[in-house]
N, C-alpha and C positions, 0 to 999 in steps of 0.2 A: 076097513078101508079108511085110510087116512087124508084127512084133508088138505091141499094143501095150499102152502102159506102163498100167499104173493110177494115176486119180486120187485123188493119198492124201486121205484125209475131214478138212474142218476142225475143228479142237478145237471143240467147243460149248461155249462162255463166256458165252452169252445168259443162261443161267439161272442160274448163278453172277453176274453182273453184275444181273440182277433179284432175287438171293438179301440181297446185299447191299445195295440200297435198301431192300429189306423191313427188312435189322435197322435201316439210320439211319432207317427213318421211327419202327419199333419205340420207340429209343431216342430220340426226341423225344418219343413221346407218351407215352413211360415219364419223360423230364425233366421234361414240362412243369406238370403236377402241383406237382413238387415245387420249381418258379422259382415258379410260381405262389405258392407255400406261404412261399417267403422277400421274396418282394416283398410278400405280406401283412402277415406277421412285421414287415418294415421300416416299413410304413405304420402300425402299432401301436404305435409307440416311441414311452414315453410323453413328456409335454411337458417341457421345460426345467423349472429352475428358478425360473430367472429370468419364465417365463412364467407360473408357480404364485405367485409372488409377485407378480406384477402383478396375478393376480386376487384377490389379498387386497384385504378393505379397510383403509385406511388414513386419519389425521388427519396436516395438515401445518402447524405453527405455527411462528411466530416468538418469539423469544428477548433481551433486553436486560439488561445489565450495565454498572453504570458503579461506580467506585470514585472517591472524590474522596482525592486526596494531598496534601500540602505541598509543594511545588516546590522543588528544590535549585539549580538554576541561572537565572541571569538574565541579561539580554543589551540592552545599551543603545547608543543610537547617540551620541557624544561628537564634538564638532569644533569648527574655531576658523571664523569668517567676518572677514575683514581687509578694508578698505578703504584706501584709500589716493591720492594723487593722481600717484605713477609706480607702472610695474609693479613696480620696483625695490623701494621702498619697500615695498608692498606683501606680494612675497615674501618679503624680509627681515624684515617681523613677520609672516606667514603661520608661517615656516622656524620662529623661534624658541618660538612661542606655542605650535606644536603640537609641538616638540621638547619642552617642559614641562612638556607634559600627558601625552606617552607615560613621559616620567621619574617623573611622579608616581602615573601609573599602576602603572608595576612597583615602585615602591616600596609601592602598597598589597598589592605579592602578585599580580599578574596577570603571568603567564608572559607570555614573547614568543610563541606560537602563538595567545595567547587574544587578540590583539589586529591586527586587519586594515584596511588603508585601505577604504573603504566608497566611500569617493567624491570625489574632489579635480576642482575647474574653476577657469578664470580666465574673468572676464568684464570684457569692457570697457565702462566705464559715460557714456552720452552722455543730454546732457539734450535731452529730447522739451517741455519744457515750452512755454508761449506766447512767441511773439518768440525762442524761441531757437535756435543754430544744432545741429542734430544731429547735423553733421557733427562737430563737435570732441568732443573726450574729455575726460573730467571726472575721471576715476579708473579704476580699476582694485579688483575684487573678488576675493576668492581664497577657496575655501572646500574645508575640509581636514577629512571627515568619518573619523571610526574605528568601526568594529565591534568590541567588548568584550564577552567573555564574562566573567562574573564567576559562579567556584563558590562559594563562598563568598556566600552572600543576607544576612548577619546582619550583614554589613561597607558593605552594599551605599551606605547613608546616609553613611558617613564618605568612602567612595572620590569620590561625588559630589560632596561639600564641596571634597574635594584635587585635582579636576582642574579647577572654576569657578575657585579659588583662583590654580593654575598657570595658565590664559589660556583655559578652553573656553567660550566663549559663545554655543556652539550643540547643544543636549542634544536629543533626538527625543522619549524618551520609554522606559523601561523593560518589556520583555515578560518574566515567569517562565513554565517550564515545565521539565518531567521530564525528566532528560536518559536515562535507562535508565527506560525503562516495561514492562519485560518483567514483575517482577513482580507491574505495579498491574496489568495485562493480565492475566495469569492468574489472577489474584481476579474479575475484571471476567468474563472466560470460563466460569466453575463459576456465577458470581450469572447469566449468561443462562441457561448449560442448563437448571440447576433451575426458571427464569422460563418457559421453553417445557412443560418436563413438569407445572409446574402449570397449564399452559394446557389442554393435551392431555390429561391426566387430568381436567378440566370439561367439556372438549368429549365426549367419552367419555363419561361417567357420564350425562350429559345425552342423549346418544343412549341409552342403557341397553346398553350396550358398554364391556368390559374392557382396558386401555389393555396393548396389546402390546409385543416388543420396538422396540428405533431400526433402522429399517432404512435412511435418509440421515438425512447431519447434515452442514455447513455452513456456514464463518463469513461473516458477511457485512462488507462493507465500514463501518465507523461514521463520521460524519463527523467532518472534523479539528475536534479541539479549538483553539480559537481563543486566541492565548496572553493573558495577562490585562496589561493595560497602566496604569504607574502615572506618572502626570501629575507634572512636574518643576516647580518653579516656577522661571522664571528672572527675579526682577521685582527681584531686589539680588543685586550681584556679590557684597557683603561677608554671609556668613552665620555670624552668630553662633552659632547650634546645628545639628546637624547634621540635615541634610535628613531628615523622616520619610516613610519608603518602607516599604508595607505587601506581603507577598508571596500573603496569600490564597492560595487551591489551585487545584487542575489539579483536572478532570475527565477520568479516561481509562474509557473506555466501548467495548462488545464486543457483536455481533447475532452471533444464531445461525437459523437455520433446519434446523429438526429433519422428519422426517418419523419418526413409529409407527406399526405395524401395531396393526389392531383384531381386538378378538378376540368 
């Protein structure tokens, strides 16, 4: 007969195993309190700025400034128109007439940068009239325009004289305006702002409201000044006195739109 063995007893882990759910439940509902407590805290945070400023109230006006200058530069279109009956002919008083008048040009002081072809064509010219044939060619046109900047405004009248003289018989018409307007610009920018805050301190006073600080401000686009154009006479080649050419001013002009708070 056999002895036998004893069955050794299992470790009892049950209630260590339910010991410890006890503490993680413990320590959830010992956490949860205090998640609670900083997800409050978080949802309390107070609002922006920016969001505090948008509940202010505010006035929002527009701004004008315009400064009128004397203009220092001017700009006129100069050129020769040739006809002729070859093309030959033609080119060869086109060549020289406007050779003449670029000469006469830098002799009044006009650099060679200040001075640009603008426009040169040849056209062939056929007669359209009654009974006649339009297939044939009658002449030839040629026209040799320059772009001329002139700094100098005070000379403007003599230089005109010397280049009719030298062979131009084709003048457009003279535009002045500001060539650096940074200056008249920022005279024109101080005369808006002040122009808005006297708007905004009326509109203010009128509501019975205290005109706060600028909290936007913004220049706005002003439309272009349109340059001033001085009529050429070209009704005699031979000019005994020198052409009067007046340069009158520039308007340079500046918008602002401002936005205050109100107090």
């Amino acid at each position: 007969m056999h002895d036998q063995q004893p069955i050794p007893a299992r470790p009892r882990t049950l209630p260590r195993l339910r010991l410890a759910g006890l503490t993680l439940l413990l320590a959830g509902a010992l956490a949860s309190p205090l998640s609670l407590g900083l997800a409050s805290a978080q949802d309390a945070t107070p609002t922006s700025g920016a969001a505090m400023m948008a509940a202010l109230p505010t006035v929002s006006v527009s701004g004008h400034g315009e400064v009128n200058v004397p203009p220092d530069t001017a700009s006129v279109n100069i050129g020769v128109d040739v006809i002729q009956p070859t093309l030959s002919e033609a080119q060869a008083q086109a060549t020289a007439q406007a050779t003449a008048v670029i000469d006469a040009l830098k002799a009044e002081g006009i650099a060679d940068e200040e001075i640009q072809t603008d426009y040169f064509s040849v056209n062939i010219l056929r007669d359209y009239s009654e009974n006649a044939d339009p297939t044939q060619v009658t002449g030839f046109e040629i026209i040799n325009q320059l772009r001329v900047t002139v700094r100098d405004t005070e000379s403007l009248g003599d230089l005109l004289d010397a280049v009719v003289t030298a062979g131009a018989n084709n003048i457009y018409g003279v535009s002045f305006y500001v060539d650096d307007q940074t200056a008249a610009a920022s005279e024109a920018r101080v005369e808006a702002v002040a122009d808005a805050r006297t708007k905004a301190e009326e509109l203010a006073d009128a509501a019975g409201m205290t005109l706060g600080p600028v909290v936007a401000i913004a220049e706005g686009v002003a439309p272009p000044v349109s340059p001033l154009y001085a009529p050429v006479a070209m009704d005699s080649m031979e000019m005994k006195q020198a052409t009067p050419v007046e340069a009158g001013s520039t308007t340079i002009s500046v918008d602002v739109q401002v936005t205050y708070a109100l107090q």
